[in-house]
KOLVEXVEX-337051 format. One line per 3 residues: number of its first residue (from 1); for each residue x, y, z of C-alpha. Coordinates in nm, 2 decimals. Example, Ala and Ser with C-alpha at 12.3 -4.5 7.8 and 13.67 -1.06 7.14 Angstrom:
! residues 2
1 = 1.23/-0.45/0.78 | 1.37/-0.11/0.71
//
This chain:
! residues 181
1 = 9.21/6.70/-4.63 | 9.52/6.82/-4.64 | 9.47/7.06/-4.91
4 = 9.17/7.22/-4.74 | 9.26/7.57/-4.53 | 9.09/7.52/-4.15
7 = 8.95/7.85/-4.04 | 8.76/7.69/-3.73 | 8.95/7.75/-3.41
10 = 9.28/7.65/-3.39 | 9.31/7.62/-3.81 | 9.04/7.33/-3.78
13 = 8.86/7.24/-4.05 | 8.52/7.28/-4.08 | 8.20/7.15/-4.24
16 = 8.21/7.52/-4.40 | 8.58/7.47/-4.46 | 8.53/7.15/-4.72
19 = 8.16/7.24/-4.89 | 8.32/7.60/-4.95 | 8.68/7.42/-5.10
22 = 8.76/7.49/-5.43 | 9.07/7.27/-5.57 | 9.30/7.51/-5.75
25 = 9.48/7.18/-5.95 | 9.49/6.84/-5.92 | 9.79/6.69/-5.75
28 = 10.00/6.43/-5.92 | 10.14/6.20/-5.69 | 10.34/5.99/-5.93
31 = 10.28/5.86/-6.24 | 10.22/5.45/-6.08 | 9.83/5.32/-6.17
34 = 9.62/5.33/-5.87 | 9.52/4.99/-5.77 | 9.15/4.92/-5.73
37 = 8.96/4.94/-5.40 | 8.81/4.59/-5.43 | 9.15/4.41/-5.44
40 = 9.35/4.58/-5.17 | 9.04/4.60/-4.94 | 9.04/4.32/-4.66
43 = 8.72/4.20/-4.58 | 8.51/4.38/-4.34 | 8.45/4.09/-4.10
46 = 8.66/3.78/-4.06 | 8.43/3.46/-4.18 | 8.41/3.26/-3.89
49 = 8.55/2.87/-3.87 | 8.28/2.66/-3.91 | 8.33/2.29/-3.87
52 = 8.11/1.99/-3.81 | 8.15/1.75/-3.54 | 7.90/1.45/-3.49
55 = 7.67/1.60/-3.71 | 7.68/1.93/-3.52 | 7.80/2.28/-3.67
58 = 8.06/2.41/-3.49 | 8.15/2.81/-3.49 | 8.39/2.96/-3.32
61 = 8.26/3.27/-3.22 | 8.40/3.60/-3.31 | 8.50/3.89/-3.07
64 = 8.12/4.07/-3.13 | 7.98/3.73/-3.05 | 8.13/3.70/-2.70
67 = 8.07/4.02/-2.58 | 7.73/3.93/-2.67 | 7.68/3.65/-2.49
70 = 7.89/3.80/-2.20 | 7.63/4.07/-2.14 | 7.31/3.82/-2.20
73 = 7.47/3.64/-1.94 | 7.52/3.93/-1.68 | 7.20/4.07/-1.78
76 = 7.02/3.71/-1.67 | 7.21/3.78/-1.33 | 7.13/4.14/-1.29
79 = 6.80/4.21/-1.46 | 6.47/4.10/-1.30 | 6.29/3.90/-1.64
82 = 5.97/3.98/-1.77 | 5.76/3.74/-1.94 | 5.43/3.78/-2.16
85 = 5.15/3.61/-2.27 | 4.91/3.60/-2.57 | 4.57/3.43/-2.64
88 = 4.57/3.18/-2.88 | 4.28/3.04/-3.11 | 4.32/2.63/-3.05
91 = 3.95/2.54/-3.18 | 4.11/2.35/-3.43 | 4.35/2.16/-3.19
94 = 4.05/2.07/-2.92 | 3.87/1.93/-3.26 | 4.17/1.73/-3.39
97 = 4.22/1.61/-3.00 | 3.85/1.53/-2.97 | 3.89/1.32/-3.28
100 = 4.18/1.09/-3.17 | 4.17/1.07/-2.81 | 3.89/0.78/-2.76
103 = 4.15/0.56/-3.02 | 4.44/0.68/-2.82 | 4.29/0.59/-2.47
106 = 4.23/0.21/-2.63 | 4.56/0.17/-2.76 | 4.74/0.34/-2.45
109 = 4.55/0.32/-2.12 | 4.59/0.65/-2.07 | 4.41/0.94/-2.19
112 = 4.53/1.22/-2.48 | 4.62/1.58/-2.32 | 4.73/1.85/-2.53
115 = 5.08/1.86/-2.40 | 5.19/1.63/-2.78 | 5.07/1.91/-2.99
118 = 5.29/2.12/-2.79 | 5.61/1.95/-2.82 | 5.53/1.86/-3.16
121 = 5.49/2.24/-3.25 | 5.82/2.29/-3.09 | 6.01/2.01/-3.25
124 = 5.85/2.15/-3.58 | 6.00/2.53/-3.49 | 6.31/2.39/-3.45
127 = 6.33/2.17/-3.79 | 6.24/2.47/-3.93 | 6.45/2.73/-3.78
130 = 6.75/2.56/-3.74 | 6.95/2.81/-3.57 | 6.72/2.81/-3.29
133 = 6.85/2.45/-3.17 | 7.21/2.57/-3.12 | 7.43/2.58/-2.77
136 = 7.69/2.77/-2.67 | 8.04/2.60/-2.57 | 8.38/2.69/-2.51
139 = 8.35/3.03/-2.70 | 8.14/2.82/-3.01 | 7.80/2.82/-3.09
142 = 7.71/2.45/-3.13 | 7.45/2.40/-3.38 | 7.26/2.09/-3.37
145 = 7.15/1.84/-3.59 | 6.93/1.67/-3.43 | 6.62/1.80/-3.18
148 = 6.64/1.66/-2.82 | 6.34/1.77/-2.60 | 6.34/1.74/-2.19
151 = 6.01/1.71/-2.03 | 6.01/1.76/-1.65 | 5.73/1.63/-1.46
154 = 5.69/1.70/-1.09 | 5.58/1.39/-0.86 | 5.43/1.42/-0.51
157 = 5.67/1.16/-0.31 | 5.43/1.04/-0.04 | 5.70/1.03/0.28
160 = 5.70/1.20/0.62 | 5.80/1.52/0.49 | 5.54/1.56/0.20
163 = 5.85/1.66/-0.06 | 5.80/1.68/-0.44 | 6.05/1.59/-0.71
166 = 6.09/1.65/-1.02 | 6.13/1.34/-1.32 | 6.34/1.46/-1.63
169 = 6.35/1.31/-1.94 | 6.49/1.33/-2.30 | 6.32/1.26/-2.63
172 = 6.65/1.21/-2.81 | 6.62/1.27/-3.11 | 6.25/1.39/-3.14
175 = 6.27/1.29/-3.50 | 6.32/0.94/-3.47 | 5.98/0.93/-3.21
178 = 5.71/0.81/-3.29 | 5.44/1.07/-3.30 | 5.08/1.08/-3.21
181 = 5.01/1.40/-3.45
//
């Protein structure tokens, strides 16, 4: 650029300036080879450390990372959330759950909902995608091997004040459950 004459204001080169330029002679710098771009390029972006840890993937996360999950965060705090709904075709489920659940209500003593085939469609999504089942920690992003699900269930405690609580627990790991689908 330092070859092209600027006649914006100021002796600023222009778009004008460099379509219009016209090299009189090529300059000679010295007479040393020019080394190539691909060996004294650095990388674009720094690989992240990745290590594994009880079976996890650990990542520490770069700079673009945490910002990331900076703003997510704030944006849980500030930002009123919006959810969405779609209609789904399940003929095929009520048919499969028709199927089993006089069998099931034998062997269990309780009856067959549809609330299996969901966590079982879930555990699936996450075999499947396995970035989906990751955390983050500490500035890394915890990606893990094996698929824990927590199922809350509200009670109605019967006491003076009519309260309700709520019963948590954890399939750990879904894989080694035993499944009904």
């Amino acid at each position: 650029m330092s070859l092209v004459a600027g006649t914006g204001k100021d002796g600023r080169i222009t778009r004008k300036d460099v379509l219009n330029y016209q090299p009189k002679e090529v300059p000679v710098v010295d007479n040393q080879p020019v080394q190539s771009v691909a060996q004294s390029a650095p990388p674009a972006t720094p690989v992240a450390e990745t290590t594994v840890s009880n079976n996890d993937l650990v990542t520490k996360a770069d700079p673009v990372r945490k910002m990331i999950a900076q703003n997510m965060l704030r944006s849980v705090h500030e930002i009123p959330q919006a959810w969405t709904m779609i209609e789904v075709d399940v003929t095929g489920l009520v048919k499969l759950r028709n199927s089993l659940k006089n069998e099931f209500k034998e062997q269990n003593g309780f009856g067959l909902s549809y609330f299996p085939f969901f966590v079982k469609a879930v555990s699936s999504a996450l075999r499947n995608n396995p970035k989906l089942n990751s955390s983050w920690q500490n500035d890394e992003i915890i990606q893990h091997k094996d698929i824990n699900i927590s199922i809350a269930v509200a009670t109605m405690m019967h006491s003076l004040f009519q309260s309700s609580n709520m019963l948590i627990g954890c399939q750990s790991p879904v894989s080694q459950q035993k499944s009904v689908v």
